[in-house]
PyMOL Python script that loads the backbone (N, CA, C, O; Angstrom):
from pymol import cmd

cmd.read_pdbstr("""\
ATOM      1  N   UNK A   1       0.849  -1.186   0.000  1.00  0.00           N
ATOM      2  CA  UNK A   1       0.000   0.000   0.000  1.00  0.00           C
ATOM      3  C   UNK A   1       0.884   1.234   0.000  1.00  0.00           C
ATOM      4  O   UNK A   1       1.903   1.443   0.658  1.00  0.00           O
ATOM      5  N   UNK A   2       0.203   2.085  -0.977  1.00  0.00           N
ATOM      6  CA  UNK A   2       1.131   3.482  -0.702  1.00  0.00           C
ATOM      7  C   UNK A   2       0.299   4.685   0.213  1.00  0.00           C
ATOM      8  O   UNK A   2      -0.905   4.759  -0.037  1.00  0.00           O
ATOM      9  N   UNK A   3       0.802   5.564   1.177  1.00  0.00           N
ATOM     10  CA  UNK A   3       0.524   7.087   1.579  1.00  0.00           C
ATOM     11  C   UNK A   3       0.759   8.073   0.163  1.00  0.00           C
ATOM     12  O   UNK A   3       1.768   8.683  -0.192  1.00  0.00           O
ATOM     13  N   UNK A   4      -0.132   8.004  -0.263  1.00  0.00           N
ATOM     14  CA  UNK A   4      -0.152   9.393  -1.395  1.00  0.00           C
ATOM     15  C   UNK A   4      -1.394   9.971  -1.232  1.00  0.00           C
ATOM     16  O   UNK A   4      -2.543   9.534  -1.294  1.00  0.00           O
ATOM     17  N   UNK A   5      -0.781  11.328  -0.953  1.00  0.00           N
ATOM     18  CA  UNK A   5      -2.084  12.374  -0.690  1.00  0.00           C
ATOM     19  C   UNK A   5      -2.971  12.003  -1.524  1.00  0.00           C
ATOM     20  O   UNK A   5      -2.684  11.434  -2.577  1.00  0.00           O
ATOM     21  N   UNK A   6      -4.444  12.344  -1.067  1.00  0.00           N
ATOM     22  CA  UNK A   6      -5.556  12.040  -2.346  1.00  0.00           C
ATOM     23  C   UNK A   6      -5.453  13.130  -3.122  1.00  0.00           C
ATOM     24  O   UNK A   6      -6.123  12.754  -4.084  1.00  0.00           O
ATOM     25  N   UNK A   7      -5.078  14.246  -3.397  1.00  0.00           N
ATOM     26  CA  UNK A   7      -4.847  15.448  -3.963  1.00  0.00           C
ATOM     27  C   UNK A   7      -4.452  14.759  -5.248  1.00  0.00           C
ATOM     28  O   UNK A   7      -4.972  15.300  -6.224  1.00  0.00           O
ATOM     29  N   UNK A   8      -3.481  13.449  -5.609  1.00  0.00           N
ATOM     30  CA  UNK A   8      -2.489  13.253  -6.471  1.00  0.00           C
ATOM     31  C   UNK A   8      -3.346  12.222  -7.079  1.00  0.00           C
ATOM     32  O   UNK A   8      -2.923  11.814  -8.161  1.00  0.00           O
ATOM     33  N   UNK A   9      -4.815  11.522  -6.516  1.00  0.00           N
ATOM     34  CA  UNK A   9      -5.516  10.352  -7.328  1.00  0.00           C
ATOM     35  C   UNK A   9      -4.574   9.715  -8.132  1.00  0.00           C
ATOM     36  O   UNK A   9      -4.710   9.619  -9.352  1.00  0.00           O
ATOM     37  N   UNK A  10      -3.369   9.156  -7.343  1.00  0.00           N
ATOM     38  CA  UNK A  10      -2.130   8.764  -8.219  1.00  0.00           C
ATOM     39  C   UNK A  10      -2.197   7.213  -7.207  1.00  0.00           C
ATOM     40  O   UNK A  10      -1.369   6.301  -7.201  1.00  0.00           O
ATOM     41  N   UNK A  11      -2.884   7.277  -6.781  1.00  0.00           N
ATOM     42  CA  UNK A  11      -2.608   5.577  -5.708  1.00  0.00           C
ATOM     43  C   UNK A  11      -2.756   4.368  -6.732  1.00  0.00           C
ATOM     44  O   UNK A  11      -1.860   3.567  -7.000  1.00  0.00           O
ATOM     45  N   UNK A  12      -3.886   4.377  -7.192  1.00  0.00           N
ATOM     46  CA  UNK A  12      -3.835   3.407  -8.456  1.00  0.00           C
ATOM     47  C   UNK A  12      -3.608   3.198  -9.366  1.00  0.00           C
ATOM     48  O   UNK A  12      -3.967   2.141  -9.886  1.00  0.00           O
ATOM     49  N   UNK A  13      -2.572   4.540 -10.287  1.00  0.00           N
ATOM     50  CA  UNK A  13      -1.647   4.383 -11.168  1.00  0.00           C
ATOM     51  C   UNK A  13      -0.309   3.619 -10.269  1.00  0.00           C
ATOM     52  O   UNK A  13       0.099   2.600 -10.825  1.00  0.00           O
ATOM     53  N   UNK A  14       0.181   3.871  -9.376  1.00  0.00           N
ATOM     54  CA  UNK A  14       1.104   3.089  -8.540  1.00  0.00           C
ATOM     55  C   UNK A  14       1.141   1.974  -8.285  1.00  0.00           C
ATOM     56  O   UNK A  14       2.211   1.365  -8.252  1.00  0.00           O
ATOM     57  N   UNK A  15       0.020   1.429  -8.044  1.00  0.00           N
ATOM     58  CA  UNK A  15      -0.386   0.315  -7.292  1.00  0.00           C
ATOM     59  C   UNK A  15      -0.757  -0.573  -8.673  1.00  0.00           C
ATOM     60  O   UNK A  15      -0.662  -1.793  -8.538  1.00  0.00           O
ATOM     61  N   UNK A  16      -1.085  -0.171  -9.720  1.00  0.00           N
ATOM     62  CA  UNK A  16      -1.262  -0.826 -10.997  1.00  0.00           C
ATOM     63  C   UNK A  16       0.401  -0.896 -11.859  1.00  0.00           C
ATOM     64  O   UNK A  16       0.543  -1.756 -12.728  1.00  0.00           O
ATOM     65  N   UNK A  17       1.356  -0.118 -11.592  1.00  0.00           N
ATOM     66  CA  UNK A  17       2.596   0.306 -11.738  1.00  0.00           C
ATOM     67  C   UNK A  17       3.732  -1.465 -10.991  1.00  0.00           C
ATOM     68  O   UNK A  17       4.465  -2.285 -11.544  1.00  0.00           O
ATOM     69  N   UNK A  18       3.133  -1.209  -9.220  1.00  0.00           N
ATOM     70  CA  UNK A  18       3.961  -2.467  -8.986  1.00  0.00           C
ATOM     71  C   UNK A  18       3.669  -3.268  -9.388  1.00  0.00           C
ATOM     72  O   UNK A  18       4.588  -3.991  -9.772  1.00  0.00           O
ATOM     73  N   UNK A  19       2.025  -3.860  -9.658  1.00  0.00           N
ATOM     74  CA  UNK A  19       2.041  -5.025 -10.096  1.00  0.00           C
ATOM     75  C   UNK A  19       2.774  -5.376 -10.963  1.00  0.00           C
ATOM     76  O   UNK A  19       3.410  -6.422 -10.836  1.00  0.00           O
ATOM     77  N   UNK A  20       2.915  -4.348 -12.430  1.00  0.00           N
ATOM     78  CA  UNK A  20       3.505  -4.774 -13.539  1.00  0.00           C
ATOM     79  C   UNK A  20       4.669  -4.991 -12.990  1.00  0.00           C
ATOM     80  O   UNK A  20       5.213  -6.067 -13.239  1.00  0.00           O
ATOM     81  N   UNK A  21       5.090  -4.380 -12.434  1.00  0.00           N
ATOM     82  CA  UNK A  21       6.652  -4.833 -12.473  1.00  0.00           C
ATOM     83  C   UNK A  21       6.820  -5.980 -11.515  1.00  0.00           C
ATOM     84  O   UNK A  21       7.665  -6.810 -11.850  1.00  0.00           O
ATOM     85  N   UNK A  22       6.179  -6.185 -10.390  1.00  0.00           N
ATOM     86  CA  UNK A  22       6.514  -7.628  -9.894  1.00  0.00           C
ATOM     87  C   UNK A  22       6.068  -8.722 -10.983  1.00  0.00           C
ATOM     88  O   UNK A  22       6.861  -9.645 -11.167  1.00  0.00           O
ATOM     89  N   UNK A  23       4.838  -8.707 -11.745  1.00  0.00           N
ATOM     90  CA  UNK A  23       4.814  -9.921 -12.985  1.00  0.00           C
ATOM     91  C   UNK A  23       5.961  -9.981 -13.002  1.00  0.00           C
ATOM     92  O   UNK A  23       6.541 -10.740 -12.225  1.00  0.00           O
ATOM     93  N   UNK A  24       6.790  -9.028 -14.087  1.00  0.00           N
ATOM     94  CA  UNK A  24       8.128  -9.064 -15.054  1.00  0.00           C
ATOM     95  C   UNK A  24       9.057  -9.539 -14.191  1.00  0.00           C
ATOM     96  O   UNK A  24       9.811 -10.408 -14.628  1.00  0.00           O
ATOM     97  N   UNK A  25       9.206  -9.118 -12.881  1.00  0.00           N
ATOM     98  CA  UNK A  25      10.352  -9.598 -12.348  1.00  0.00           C
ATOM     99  C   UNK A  25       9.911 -11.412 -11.695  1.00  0.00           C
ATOM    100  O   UNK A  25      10.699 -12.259 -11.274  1.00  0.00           O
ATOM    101  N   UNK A  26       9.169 -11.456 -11.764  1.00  0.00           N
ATOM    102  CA  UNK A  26       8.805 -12.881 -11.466  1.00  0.00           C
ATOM    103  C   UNK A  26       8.692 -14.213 -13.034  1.00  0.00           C
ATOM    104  O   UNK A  26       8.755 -15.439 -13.127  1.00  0.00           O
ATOM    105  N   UNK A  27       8.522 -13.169 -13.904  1.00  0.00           N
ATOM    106  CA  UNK A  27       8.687 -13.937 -15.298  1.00  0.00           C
ATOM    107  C   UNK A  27      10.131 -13.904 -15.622  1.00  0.00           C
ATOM    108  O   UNK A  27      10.620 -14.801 -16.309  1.00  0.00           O
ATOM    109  N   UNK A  28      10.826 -12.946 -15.180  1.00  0.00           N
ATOM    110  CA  UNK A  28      12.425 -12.932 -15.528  1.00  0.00           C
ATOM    111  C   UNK A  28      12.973 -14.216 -15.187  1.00  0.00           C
ATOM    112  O   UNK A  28      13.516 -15.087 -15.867  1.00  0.00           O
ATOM    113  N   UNK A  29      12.533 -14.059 -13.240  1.00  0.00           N
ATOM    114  CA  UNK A  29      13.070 -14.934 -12.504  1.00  0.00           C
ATOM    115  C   UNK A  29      12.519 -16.659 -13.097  1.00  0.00           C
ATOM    116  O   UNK A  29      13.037 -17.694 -12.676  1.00  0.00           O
ATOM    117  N   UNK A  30      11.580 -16.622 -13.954  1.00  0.00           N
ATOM    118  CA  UNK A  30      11.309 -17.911 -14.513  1.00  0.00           C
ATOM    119  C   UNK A  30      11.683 -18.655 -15.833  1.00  0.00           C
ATOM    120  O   UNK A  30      11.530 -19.819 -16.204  1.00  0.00           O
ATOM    121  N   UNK A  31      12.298 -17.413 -16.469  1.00  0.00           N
ATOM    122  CA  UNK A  31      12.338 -17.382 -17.661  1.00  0.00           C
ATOM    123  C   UNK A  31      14.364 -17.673 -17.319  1.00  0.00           C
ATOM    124  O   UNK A  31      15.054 -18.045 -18.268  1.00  0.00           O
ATOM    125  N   UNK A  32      15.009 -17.438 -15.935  1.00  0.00           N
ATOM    126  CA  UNK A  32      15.869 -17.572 -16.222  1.00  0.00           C
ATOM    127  C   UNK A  32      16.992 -18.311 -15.040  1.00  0.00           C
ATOM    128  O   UNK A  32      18.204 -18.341 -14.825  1.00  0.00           O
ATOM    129  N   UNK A  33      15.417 -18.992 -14.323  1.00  0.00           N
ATOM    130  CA  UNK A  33      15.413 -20.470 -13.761  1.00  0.00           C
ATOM    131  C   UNK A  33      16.312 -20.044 -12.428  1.00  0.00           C
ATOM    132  O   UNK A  33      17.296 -20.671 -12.035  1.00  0.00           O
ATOM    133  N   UNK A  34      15.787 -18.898 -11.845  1.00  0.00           N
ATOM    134  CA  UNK A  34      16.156 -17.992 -10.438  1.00  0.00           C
ATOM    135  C   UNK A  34      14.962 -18.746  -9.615  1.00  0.00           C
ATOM    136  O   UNK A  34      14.134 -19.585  -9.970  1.00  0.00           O
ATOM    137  N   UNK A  35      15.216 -18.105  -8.379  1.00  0.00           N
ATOM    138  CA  UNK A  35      13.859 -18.486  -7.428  1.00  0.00           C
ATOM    139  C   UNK A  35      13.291 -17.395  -7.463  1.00  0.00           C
ATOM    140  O   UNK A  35      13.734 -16.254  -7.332  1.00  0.00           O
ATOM    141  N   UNK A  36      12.235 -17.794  -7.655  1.00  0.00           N
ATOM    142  CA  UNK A  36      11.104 -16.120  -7.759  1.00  0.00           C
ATOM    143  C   UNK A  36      10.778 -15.418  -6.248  1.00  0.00           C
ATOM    144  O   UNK A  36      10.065 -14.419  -6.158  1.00  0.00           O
ATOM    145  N   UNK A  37      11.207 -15.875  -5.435  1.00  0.00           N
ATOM    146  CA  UNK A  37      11.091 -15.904  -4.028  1.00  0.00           C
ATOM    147  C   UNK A  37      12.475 -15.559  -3.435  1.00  0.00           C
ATOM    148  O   UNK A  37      12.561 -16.041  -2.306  1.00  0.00           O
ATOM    149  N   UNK A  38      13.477 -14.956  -3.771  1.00  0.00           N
ATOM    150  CA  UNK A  38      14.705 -14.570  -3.743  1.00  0.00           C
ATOM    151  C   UNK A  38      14.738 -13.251  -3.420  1.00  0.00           C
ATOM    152  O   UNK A  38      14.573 -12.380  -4.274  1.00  0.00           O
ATOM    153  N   UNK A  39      15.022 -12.910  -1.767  1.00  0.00           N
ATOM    154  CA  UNK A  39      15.239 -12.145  -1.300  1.00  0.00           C
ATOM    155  C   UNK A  39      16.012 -10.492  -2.409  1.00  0.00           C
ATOM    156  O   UNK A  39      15.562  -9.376  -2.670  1.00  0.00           O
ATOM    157  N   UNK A  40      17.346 -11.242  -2.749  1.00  0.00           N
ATOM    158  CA  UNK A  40      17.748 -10.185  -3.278  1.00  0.00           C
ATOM    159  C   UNK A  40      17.315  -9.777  -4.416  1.00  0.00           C
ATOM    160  O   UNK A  40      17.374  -8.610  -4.803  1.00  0.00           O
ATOM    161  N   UNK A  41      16.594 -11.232  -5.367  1.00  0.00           N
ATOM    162  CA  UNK A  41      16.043 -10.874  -6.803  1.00  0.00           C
ATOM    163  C   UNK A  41      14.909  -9.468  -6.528  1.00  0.00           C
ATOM    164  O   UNK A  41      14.775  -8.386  -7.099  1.00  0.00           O
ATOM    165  N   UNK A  42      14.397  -9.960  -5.660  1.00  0.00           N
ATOM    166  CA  UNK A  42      12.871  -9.073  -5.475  1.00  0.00           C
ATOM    167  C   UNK A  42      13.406  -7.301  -5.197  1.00  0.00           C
ATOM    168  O   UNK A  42      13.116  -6.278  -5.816  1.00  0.00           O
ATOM    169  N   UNK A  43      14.386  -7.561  -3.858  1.00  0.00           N
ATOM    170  CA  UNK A  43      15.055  -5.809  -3.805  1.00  0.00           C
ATOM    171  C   UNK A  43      15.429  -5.604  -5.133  1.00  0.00           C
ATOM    172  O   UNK A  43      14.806  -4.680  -5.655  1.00  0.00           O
ATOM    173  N   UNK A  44      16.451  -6.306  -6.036  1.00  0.00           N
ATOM    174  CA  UNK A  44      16.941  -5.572  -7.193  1.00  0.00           C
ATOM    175  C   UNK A  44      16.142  -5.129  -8.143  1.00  0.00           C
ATOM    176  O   UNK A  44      16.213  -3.927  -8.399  1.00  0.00           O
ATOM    177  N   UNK A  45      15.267  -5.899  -8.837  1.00  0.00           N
ATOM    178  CA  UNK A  45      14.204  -5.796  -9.670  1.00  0.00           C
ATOM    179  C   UNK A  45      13.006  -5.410  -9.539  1.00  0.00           C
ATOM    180  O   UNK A  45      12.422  -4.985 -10.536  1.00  0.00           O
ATOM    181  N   UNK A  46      12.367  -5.459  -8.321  1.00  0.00           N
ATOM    182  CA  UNK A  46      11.341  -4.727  -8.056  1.00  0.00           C
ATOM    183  C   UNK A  46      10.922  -3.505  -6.977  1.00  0.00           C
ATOM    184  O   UNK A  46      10.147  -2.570  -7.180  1.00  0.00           O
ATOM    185  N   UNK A  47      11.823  -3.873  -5.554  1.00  0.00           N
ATOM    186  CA  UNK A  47      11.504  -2.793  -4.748  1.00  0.00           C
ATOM    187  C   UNK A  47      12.351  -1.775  -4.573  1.00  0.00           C
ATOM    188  O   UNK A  47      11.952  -0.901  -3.804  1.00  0.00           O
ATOM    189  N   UNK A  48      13.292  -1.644  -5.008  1.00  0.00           N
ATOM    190  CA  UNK A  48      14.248  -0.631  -5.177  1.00  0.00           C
ATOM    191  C   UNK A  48      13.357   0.102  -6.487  1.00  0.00           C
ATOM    192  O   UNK A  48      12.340   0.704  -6.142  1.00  0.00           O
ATOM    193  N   UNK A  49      13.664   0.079  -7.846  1.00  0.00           N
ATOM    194  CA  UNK A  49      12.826   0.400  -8.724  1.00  0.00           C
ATOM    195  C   UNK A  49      11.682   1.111  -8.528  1.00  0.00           C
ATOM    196  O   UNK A  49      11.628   2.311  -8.798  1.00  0.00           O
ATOM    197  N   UNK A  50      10.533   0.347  -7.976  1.00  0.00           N
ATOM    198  CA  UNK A  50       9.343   1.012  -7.050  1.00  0.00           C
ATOM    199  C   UNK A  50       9.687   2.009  -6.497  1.00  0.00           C
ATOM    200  O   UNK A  50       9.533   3.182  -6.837  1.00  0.00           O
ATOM    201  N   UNK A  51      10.372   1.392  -5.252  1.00  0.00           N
ATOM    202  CA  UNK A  51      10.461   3.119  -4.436  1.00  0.00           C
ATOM    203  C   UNK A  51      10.964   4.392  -5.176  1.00  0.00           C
ATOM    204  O   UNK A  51      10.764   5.563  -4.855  1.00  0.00           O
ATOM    205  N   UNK A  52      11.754   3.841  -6.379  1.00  0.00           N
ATOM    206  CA  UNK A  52      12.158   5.530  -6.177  1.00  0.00           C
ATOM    207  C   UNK A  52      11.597   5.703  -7.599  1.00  0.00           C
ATOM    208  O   UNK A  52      12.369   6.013  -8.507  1.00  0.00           O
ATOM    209  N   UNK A  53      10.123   5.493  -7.860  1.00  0.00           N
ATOM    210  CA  UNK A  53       9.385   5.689  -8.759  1.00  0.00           C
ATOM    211  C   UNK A  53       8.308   6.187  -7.236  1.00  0.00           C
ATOM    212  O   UNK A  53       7.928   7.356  -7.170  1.00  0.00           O
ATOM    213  N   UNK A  54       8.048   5.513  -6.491  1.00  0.00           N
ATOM    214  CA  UNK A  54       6.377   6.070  -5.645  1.00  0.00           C
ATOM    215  C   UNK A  54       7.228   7.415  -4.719  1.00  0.00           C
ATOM    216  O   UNK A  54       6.504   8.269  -4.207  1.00  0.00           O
ATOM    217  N   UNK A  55       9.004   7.551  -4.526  1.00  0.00           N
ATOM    218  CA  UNK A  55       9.235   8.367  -3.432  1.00  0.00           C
ATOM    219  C   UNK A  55       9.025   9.841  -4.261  1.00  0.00           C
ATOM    220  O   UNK A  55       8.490  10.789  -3.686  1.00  0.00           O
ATOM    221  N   UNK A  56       9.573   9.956  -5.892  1.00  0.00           N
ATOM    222  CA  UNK A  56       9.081  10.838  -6.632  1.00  0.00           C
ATOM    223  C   UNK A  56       7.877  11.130  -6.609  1.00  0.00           C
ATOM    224  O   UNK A  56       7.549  12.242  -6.194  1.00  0.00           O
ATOM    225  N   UNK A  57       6.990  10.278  -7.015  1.00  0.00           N
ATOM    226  CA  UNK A  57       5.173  10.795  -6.501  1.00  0.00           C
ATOM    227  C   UNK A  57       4.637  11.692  -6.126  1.00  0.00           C
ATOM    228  O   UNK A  57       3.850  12.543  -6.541  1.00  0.00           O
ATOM    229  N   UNK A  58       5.683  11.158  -4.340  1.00  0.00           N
ATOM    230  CA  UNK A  58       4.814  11.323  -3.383  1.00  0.00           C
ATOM    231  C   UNK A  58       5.697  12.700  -2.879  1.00  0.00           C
ATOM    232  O   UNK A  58       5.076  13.655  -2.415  1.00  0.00           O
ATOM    233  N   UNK A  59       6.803  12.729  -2.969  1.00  0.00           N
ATOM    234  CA  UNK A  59       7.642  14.101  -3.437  1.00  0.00           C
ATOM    235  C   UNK A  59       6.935  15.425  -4.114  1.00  0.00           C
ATOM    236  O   UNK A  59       6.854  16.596  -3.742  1.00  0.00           O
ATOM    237  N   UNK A  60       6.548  14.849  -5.060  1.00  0.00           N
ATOM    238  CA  UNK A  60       6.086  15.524  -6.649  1.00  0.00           C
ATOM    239  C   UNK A  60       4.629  16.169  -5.748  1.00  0.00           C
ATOM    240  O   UNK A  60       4.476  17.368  -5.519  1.00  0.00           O
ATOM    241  N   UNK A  61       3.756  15.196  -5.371  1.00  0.00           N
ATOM    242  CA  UNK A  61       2.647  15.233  -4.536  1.00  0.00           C
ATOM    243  C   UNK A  61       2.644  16.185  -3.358  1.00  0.00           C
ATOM    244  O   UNK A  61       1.777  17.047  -3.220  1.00  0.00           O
ATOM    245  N   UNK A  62       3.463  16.031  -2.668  1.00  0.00           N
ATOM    246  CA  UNK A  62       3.803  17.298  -1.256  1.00  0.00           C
ATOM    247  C   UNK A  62       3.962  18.477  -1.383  1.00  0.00           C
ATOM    248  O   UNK A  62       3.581  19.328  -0.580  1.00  0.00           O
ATOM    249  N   UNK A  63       4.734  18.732  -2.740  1.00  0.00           N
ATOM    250  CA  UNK A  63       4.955  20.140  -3.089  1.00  0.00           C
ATOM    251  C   UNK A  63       3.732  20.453  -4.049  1.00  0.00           C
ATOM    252  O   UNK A  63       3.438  21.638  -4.213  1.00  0.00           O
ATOM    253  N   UNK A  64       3.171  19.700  -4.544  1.00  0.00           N
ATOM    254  CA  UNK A  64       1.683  20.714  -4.998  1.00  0.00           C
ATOM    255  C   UNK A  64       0.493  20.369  -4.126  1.00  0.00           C
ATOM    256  O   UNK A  64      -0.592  20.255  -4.698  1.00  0.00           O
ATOM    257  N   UNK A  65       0.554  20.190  -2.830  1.00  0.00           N
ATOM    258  CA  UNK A  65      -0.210  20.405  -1.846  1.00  0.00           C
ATOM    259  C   UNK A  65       0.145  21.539  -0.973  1.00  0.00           C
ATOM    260  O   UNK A  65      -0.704  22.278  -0.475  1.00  0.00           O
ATOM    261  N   UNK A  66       1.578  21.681  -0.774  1.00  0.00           N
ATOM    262  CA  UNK A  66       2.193  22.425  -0.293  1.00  0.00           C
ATOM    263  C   UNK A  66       1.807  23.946  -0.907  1.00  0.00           C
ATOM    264  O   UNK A  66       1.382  24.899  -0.253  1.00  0.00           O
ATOM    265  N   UNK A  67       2.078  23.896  -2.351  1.00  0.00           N
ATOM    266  CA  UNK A  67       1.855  25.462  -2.818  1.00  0.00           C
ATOM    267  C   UNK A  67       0.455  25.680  -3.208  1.00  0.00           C
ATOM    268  O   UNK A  67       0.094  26.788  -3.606  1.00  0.00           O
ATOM    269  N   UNK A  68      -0.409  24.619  -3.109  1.00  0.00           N
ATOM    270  CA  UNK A  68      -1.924  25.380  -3.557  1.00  0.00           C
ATOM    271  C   UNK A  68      -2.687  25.237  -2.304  1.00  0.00           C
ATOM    272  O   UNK A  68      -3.792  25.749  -2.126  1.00  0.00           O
ATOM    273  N   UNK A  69      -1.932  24.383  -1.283  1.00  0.00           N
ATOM    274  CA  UNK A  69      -2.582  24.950  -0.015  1.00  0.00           C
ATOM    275  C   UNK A  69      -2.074  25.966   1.005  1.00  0.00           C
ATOM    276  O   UNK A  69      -2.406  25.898   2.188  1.00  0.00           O
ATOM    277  N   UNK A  70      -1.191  26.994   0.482  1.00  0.00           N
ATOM    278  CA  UNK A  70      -0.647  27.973   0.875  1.00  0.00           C
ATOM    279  C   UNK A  70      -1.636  29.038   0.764  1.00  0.00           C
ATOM    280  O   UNK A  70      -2.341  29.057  -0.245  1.00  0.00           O
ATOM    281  N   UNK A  71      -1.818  30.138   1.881  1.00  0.00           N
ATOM    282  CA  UNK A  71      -3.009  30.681   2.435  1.00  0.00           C
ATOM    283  C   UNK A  71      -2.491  32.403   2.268  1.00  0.00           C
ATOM    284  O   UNK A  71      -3.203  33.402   2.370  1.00  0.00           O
ATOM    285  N   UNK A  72      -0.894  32.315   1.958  1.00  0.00           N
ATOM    286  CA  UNK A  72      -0.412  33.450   2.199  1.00  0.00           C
ATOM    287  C   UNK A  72       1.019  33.422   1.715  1.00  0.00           C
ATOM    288  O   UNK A  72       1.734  32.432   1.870  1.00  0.00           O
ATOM    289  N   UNK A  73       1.464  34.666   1.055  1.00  0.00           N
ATOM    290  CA  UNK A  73       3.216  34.694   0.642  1.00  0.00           C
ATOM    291  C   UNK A  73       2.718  34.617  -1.221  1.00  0.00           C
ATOM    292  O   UNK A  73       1.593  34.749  -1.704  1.00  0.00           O
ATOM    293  N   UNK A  74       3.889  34.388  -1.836  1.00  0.00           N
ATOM    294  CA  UNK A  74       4.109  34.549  -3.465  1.00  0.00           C
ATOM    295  C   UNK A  74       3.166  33.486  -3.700  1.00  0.00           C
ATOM    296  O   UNK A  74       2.194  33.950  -4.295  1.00  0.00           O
ATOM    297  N   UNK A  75       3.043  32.174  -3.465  1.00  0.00           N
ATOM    298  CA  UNK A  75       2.499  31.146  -3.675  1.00  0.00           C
ATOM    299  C   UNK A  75       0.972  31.179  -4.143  1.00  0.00           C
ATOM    300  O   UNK A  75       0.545  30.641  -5.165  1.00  0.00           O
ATOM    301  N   UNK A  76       0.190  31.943  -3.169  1.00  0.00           N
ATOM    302  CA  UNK A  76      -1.011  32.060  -2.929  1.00  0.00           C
ATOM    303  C   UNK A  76      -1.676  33.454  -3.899  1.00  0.00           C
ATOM    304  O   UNK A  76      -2.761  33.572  -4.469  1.00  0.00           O
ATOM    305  N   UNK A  77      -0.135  34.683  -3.743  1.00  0.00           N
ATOM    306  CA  UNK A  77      -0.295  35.330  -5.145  1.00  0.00           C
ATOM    307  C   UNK A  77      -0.501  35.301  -6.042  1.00  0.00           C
ATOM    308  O   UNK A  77      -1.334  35.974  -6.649  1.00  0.00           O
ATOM    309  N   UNK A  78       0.387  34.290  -6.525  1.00  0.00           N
ATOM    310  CA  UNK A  78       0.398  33.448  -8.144  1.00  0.00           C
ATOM    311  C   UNK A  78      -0.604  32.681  -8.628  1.00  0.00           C
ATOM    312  O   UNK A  78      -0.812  32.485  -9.826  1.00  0.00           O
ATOM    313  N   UNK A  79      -1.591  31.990  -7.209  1.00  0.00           N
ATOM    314  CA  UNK A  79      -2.897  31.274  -7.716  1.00  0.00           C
ATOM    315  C   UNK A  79      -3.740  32.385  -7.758  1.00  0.00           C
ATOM    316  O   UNK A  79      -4.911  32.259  -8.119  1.00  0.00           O
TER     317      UNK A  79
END
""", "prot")
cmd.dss("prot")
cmd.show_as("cartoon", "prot")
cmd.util.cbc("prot")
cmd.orient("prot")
């Protein structure tokens, strides 16, 4: 499960995002007679990858919550 503001309705592009990539990394791992259940296969190929695809997001996500829920200063000018 990911924390992404609802502001970003980005949870189920993500969450449709890992799946694909755990398939692939589980078809790799079959296609090239690994254990699909392999601690390090899974960090290399899938959760490393992930994270710093959902930490951008949710990055990306904070700062436009951040500036359109700003109440006061340049920010709130500019909207």
């Amino acid at each position: 499960a990911h924390a992404v503001h609802p502001l970003a309705g980005q949870g189920v592009n993500l969450g449709l995002g890992d799946a694909a990539a755990l398939a692939a990394t589980l078809v790799h791992a079959c296609e090239c007679g690994l254990d699909p259940g392999s601690v390090l296969l899974l960090q290399d190929r899938y959760e490393v990858p992930r994270q710093a695809v959902n930490v951008g997001m949710v990055s990306a996500m904070d700062t436009l919550q951040r500036v359109f829920g700003a109440q006061a200063g340049p920010f709130a000018a500019a909207r």
